[in-house]
N, C-alpha and C positions, 0 to 999 in steps of 0.2 A: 183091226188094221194090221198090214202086213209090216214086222221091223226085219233090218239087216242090217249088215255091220259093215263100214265105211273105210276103208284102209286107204291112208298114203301111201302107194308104192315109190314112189319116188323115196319117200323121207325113209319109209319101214315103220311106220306109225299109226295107233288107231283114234280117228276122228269120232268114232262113237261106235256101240256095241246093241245099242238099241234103238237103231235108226227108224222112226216110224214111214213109212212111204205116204203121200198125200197125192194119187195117182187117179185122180176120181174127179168129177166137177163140186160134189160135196166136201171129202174129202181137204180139197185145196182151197176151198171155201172156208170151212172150218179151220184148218190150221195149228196155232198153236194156242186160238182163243180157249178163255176157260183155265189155262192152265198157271198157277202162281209160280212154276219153276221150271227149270230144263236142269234134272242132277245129271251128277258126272257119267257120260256114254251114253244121254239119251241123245235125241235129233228130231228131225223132222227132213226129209227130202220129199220136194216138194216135184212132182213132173208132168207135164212142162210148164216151164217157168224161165220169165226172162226179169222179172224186179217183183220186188215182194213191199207189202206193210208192215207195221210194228201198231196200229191202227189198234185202239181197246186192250193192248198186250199191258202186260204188268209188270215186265222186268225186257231188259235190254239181251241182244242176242249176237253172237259171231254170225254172218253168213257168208258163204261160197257161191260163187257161181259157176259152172261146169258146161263146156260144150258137150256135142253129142258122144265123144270120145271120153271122155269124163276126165279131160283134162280143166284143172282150174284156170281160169279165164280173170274173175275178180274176186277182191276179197274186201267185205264191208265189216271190221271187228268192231265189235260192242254197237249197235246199232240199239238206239235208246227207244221206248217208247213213243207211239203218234210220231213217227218218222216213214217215211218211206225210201227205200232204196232208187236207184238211176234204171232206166232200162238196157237191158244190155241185149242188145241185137243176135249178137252169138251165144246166148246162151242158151241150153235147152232144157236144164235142169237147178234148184238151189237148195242150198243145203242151209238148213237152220242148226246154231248146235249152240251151247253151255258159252256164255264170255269167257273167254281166256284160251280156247282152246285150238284157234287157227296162232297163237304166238307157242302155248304148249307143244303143240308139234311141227311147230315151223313149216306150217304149210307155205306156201309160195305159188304166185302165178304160174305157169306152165308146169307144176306138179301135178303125175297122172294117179288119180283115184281109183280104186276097185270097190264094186258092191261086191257084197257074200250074203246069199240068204240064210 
């Protein structure tokens, strides 16, 4: 799987450094099942994607949601277990990452994102 590294330009901050991409029907299918953790700079960016599950996960997660601009749109922190998120109309992509880590760099709605592969 292809990772990349997530920046808030806005803030000047990095949401994670080992972003994995879930860009595939497999891929996004799969997810972040299987895994007992998300350590510090991993991720998952899921594309496309307008609301996700927490469905058989094993620990709770921050997620982002990002229009096609990859400006943040919503933001769901700690998102527990067998939960699902809202759908969000505008969104075209979501970003899964570590709890604590959309208050760690004060991401914010209308804060613009960059990928770096």
């Amino acid at each position: 799987m292809q990772t990349v590294k997530v920046l808030n330009a806005t803030r000047d901050t990095v949401l994670g450094d080992r972003i994995g991409v879930a860009d595939t029907s497999l891929t996004r299918l799969v997810g972040l099942l299987g895994k007992r953790a998300l350590e510090p700079g991993e991720g998952l960016l899921i594309v496309p994607s307008q609301a996700i599950h927490t469905v058989a996960m094993r620990f709770a997660i921050d997620v982002v949601f990002m229009d096609r601009n990859w400006h943040v749109i919503h933001l769901s922190p700690a998102v527990a277990p067998f939960r699902m998120t809202g759908l969000h109309w505008k969104a075209r992509s979501v970003l899964e990452l570590p709890v604590g880590v959309i208050a760690q760099t004060s991401t914010s709605v209308g804060d613009q994102l960059s990928i770096e592969e």
